[in-house]
N, C-alpha and C positions, 0 to 999 in steps of 0.2 A: 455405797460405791460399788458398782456392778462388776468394769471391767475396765481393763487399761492397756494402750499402744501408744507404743514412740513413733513418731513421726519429726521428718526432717533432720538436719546435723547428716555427717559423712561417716559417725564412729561407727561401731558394730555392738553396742550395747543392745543388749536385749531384756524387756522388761520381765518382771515375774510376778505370776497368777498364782492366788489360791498358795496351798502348805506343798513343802517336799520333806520326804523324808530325809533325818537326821540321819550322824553316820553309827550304823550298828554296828555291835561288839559279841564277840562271841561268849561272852563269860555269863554265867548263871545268878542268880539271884541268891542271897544266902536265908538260909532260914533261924535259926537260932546258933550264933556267934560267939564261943565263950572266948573271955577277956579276961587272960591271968584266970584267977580260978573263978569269976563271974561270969553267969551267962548272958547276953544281950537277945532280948526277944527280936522277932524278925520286923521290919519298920510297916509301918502303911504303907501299901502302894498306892502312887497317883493312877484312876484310869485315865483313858485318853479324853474323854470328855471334861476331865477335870482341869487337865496340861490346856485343851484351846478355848479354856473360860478367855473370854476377853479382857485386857488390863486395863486397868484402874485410869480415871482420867485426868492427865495429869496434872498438879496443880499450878493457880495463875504462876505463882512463883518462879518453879522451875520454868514453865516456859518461856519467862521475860526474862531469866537470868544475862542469856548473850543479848538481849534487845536494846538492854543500858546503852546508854553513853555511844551509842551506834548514828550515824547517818542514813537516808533512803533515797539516798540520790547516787546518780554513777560517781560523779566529780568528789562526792565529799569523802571526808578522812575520820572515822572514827578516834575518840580520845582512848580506847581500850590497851588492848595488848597490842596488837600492832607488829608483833615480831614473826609471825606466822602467815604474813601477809593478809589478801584480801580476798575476797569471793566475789563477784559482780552475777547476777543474774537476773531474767525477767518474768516476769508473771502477766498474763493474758485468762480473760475468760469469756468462751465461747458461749454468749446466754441461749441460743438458737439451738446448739447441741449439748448443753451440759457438760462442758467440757473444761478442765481447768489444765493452760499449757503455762508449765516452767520450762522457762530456756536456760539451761548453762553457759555464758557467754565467755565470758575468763575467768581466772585468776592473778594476782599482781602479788610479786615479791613472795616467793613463795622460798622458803628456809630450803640448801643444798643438802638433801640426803646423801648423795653421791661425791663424799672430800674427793675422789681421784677427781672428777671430770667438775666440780663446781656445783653442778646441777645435780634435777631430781627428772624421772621419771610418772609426772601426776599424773591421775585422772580423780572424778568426782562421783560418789554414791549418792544416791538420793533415797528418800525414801519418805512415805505420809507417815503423820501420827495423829495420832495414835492405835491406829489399825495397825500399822510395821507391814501390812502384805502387800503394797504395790511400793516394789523396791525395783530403783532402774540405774544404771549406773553409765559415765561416757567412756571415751575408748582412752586407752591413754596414751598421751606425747611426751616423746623420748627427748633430754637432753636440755628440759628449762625451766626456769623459775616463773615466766610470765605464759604459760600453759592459754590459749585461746580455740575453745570448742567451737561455741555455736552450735550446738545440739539441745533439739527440742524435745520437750517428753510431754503428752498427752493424755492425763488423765479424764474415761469418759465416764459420766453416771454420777457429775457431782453438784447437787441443787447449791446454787446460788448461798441460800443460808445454810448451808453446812459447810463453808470457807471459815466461817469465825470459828469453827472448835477444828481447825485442821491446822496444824505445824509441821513446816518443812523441815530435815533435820539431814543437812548436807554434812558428808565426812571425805574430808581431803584425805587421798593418801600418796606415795611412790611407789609403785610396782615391783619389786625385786624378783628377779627372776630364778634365784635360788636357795629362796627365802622366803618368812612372812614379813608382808607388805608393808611400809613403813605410814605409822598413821601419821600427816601431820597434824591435823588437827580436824575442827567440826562447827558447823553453824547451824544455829536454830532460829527459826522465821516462823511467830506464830501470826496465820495470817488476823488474827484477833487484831492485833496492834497496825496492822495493813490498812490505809483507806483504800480498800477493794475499788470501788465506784471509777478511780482511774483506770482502772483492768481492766474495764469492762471493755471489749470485741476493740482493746488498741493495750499497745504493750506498758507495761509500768518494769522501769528500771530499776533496782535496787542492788545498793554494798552495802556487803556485812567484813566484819574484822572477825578472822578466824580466830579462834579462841585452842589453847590446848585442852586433847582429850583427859589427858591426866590429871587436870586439876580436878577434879570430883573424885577422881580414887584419892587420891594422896588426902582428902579431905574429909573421906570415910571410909578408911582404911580398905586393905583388900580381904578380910572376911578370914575363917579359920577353914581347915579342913581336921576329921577326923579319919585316921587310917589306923587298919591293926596290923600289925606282921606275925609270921608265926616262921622261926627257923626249922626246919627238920634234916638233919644232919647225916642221917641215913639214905633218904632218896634225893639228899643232893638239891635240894628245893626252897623256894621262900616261895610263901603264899602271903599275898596283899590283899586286904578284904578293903575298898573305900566306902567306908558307911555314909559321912553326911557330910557338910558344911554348913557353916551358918555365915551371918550377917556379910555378906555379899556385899560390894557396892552396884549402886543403880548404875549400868551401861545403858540405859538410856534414861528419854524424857518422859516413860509410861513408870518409868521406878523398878521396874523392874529388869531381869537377865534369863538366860538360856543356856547355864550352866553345864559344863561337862567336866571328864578329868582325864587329860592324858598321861602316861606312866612310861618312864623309860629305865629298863635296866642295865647301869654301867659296868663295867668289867675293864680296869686301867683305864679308868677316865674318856672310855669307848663304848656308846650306846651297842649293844646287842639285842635286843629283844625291845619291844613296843607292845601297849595294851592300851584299850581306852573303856570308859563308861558310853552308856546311853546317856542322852541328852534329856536333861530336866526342863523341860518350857515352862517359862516368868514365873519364877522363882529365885528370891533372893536367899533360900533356906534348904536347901535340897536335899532329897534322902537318897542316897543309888544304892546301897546294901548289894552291891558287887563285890564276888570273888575272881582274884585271878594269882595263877599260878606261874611262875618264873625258873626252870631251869639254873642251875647255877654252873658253871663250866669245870668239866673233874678236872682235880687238880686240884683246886682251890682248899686251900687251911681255912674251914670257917667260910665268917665271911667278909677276909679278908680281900682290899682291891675290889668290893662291890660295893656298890652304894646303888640310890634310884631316885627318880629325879620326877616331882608330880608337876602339872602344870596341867591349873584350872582355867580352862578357856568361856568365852560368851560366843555360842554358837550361831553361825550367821549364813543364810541361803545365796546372799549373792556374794562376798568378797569372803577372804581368806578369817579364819577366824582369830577374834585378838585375845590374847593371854589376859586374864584378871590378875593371878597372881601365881608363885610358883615356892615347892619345897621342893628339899636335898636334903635327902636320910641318908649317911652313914656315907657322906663328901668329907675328905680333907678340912675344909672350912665351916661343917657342922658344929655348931654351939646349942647352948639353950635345950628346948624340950626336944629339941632334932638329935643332939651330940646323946641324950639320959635317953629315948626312948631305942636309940641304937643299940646301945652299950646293953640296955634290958631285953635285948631280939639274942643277941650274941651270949649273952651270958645265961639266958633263958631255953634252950631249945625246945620245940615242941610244947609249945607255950601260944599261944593268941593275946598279945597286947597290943592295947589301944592306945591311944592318945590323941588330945587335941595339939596343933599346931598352927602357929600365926602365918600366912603367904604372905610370903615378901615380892620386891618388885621384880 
């Protein structure tokens, strides 16, 4: 697949070529970590050649998962989920140019994100797989549930037999303008199970039943993170080192994610300060061996009325990116290894402990 342009539709989406860079962070790398009176050696690092290996292909399985119990006509009603409404869109292939065009035509019955006004704010993400680099998205319309684009997207440099290993992987979401975006849901179309031969240079119609993004977390869970704190009571400070996470769930249909870690430090249940990781490309296992340091506000007894708040995101170049899963160390509602590894920060000063912790939703 060489290169890609949208053509046709009124929106203003604009396709995307080739990698952009993730968002940087300014914190350092750490090298050797002691944990309570343990030392942790410093992790491997990925170089960048190793981050844009290509992902894994993924299996029939996952790709027929949304394919079930589906219809390929406009008219027809899948027997699925059904509560997330519908996707209608068309596929065209240009054999003369090597061109393969999906059109977004509607959506039907689509869930109100918006209780005050009834309605939602949609538009639609597109994107191939298993490559994930020609990602293009429509424009979105304000104030309904039966959302009608008509915008075309033009993929060029695509032979004929490379259609059967190619899957569309459509993500509904609502826009929120002071907020992250509301996903409703997501559709998967491997064109494997397509009779192409309709496409060919005349349009072939297809609906799919949106299916929820969440059912595949809630189904393999949201993965751990390991974070150490070290209190020091003198300069007024918490240092947060985020070492790794493990078992991730797959956000997509390549199995893999693009993990990051956002960190926010509360003072009376009020964010003040913000830090992030660099972004680990497909990897369900990530190491960041980042440190960052937090100010704590004088005054303050301890560390009391502080707590911090992690949230592990899947990083994404064209829409807003979506939370995996999230911790709250030394919150009011702290339980579990969150409530003992607090209690061991506070009562430890000048101390580096670690812990594993479960992300919740």
């Amino acid at each position: 697949m060489s290169s890609i342009l949208q053509s046709g539709g009124s929106g203003t989406a604009t396709p995307t070529v080739g990698n952009l860079s993730p968002p940087q962070s300014g914190s350092s790398p750490v090298t050797d970590t002691t944990i309570g009176d343990v030392a942790v050696p410093k992790e491997t690092f990925h170089t960048e050649n190793e981050l844009q290996d290509k992902p894994t292909t993924p299996s029939k399985e996952e790709l027929e998962t949304n394919e079930k119990n589906l219809t390929n006509s406009e008219g027809g009603v899948g027997v699925g989920v059904g509560r997330l409404g519908q996707l209608v869109f068309k596929l065209r292939y240009k054999n003369e140019k090597n061109a393969l065009v999906v059109s977004v035509v509607k959506c039907r019955d689509l869930p109100a994100k918006d209780p005050n006004l009834g309605s939602s704010d949609p538009y639609v993400k597109l994107q191939l797989l298993p490559d994930k680099q020609h990602k293009v998205k429509t424009r979105v319309l304000r104030k309904t549930c039966n959302p009608v684009y008509d915008e075309d997207f033009t993929f060029y440099g695509i032979n004929f037999n490379q259609l059967q290993s190619i899957t569309l992987h459509f993500v509904v979401l609502s826009f929120d303008r002071y907020s992250r975006d509301d996903i409703i849901g997501e559709v998967f179309c491997c064109l494997g199970t397509v009779d192409l031969s309709q496409a060919e240079n005349q349009n072939l119609t297809l609906c799919r039943e949106i299916h929820p993004r969440s059912l595949k977390i809630r189904a393999q869970g949201r993965g751990e993170l390991l974070v150490s704190l070290c209190w020091q009571p003198a300069a007024n400070r918490l240092t947060v080192v985020v070492l790794k996470a493990r078992n991730l769930p797959k956000m997509d249909v390549t199995g893999l994610a693009d993990p990051y870690v956002k960190m926010y430090l509360l003072y009376n249940s009020q964010r003040i300060a913000k830090k992030k990781t660099h972004v680990k490309k497909r990897t369900l296992n990530p190491v960041f061996n980042e440190s960052f340091v937090f100010d704590i506000p004088v005054g303050t007894e301890g560390l009391d009325n502080v707590s911090l708040e992690f949230l592990l995101l899947d990083w994404d170049r064209v829409t807003k990116n979506e939370v995996i899963g999230r911790l709250e160390l030394g919150a009011a509602k702290s339980t579990g290894s969150a409530l003992h590894h607090w209690n061991e920060v506070c009562n430890s000063p000048r101390r580096q402990i670690a812990e594993w912790h479960k992300l919740r939703e």
